[in-house]
Backbone as CSV, one residue per row, in Angstrom:
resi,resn,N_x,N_y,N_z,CA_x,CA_y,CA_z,C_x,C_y,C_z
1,UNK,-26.395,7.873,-8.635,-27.616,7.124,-8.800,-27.276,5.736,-9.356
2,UNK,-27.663,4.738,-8.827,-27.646,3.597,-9.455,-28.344,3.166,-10.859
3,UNK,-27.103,2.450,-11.699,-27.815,1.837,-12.824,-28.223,0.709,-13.056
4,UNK,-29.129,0.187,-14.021,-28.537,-1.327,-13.924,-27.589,-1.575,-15.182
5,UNK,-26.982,-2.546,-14.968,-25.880,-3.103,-15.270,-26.459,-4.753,-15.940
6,UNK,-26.440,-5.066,-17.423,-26.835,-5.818,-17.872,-25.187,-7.292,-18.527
7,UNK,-26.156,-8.030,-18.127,-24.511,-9.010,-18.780,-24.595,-9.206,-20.160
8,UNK,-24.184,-10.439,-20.885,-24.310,-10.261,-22.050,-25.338,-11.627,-22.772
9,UNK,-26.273,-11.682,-21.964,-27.603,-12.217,-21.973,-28.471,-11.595,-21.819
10,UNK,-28.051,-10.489,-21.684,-29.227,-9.483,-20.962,-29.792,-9.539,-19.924
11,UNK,-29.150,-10.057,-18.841,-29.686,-10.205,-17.830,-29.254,-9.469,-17.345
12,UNK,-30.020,-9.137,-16.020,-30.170,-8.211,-14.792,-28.467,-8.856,-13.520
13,UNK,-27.376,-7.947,-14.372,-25.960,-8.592,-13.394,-26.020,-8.072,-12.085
14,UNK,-26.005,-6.352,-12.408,-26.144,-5.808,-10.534,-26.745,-4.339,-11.165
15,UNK,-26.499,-3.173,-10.436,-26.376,-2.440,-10.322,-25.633,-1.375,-9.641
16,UNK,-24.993,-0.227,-10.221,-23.935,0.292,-9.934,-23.947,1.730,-9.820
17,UNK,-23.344,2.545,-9.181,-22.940,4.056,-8.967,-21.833,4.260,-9.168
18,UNK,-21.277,5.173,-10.490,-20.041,5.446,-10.732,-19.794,6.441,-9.869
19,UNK,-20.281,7.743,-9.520,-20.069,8.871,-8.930,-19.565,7.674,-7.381
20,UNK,-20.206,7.386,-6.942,-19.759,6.750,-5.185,-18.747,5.102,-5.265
21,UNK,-18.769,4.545,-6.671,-18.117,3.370,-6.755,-18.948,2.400,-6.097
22,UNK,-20.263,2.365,-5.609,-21.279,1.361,-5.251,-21.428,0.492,-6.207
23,UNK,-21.671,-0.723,-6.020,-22.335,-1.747,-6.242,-23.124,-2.717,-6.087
24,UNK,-24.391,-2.942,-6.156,-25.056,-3.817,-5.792,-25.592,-4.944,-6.834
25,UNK,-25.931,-6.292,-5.901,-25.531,-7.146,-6.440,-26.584,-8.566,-5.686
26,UNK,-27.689,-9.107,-5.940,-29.165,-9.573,-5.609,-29.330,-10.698,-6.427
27,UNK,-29.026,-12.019,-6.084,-28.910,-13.148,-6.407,-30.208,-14.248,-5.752
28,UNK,-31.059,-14.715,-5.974,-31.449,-16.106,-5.212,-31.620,-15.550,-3.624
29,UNK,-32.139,-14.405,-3.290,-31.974,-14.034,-2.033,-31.022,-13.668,-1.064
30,UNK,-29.582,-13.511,-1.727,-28.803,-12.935,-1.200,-28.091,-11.927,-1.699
31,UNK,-27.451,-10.705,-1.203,-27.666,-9.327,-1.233,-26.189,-9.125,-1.030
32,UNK,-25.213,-8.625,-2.066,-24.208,-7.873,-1.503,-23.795,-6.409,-1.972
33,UNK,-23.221,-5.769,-1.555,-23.047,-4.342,-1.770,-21.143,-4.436,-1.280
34,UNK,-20.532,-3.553,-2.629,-19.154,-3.054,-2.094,-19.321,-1.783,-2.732
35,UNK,-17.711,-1.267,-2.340,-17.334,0.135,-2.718,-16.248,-0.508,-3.888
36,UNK,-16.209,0.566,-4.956,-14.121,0.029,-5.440,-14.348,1.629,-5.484
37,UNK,-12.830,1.453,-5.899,-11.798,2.772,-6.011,-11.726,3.013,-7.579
38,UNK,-11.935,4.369,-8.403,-11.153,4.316,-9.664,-10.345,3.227,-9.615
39,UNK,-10.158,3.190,-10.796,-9.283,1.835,-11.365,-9.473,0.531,-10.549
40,UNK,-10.509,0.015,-9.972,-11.012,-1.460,-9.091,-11.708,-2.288,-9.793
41,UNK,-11.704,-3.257,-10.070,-12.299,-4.054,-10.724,-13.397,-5.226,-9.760
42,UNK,-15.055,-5.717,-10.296,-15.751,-6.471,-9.639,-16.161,-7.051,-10.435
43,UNK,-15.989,-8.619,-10.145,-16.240,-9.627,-10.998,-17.202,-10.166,-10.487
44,UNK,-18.407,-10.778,-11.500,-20.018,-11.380,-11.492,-19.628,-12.711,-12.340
45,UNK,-19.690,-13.941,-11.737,-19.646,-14.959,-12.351,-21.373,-15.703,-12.125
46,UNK,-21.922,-15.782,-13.018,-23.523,-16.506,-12.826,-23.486,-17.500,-14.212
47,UNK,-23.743,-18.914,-13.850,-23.945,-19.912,-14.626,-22.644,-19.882,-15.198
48,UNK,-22.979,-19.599,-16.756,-21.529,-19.978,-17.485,-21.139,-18.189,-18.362
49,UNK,-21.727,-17.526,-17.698,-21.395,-15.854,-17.640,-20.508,-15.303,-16.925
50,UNK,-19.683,-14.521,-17.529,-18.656,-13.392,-16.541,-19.032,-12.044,-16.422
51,UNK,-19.279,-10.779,-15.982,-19.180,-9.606,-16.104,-18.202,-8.985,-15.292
52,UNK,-18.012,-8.211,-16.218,-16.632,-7.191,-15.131,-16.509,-5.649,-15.110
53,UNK,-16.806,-5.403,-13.986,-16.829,-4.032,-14.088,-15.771,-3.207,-13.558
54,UNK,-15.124,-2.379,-14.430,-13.825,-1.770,-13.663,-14.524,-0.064,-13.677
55,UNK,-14.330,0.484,-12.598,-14.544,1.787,-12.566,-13.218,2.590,-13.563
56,UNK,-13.725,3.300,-14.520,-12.599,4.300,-14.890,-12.759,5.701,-14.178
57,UNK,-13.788,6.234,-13.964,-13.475,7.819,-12.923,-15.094,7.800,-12.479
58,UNK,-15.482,8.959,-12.231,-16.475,9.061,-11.056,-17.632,9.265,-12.238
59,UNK,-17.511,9.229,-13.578,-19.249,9.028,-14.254,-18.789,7.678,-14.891
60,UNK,-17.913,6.686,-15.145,-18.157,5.935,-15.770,-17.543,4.293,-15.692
61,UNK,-18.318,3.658,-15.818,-17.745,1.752,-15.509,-17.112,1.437,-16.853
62,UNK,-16.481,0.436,-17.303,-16.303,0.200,-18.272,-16.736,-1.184,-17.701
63,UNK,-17.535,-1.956,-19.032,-18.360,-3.302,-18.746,-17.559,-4.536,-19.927
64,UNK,-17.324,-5.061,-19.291,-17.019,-6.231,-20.247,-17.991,-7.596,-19.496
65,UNK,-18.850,-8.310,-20.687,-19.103,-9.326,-20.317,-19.263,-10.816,-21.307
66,UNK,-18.709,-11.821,-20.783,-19.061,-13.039,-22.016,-19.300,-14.142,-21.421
67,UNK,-19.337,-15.163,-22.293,-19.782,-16.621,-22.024,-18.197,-17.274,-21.792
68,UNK,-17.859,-18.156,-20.961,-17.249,-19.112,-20.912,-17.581,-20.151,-21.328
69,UNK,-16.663,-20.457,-21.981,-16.543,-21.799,-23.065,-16.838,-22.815,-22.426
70,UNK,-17.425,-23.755,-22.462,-17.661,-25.273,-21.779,-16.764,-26.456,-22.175
């Protein structure tokens, strides 16, 4: 089941399925969706935000997200 997946503004980054490695991902009207593999990593860069999501096994993402420095 998809979650959402928040950055560290709290904003709305994507949403994700650990069990299938889905991701989705709804920007300004455009729409992408991948798969990763355990251990794959997908990077969300918006404004001056990073999020990163690496799958560790089939229930869980590990999320890291921050601000880049200007």
């Amino acid at each position: 089941m998809l979650e959402r997946v928040n950055d560290c503004k709290n904003r709305c980054a994507c949403f994700a399925d650990a069990a299938t490695g889905l991701i989705e991902h709804e920007w300004k009207k455009v729409r992408t969706k991948t798969r990763i593999p355990i251990g794959g990593e997908y990077w969300i860069e918006r404004d001056a935000t990073v999020t990163i999501l690496r799958r560790i096994s089939t229930e869980k993402f590990e999320i890291t997200s921050y601000e880049i420095a200007a």
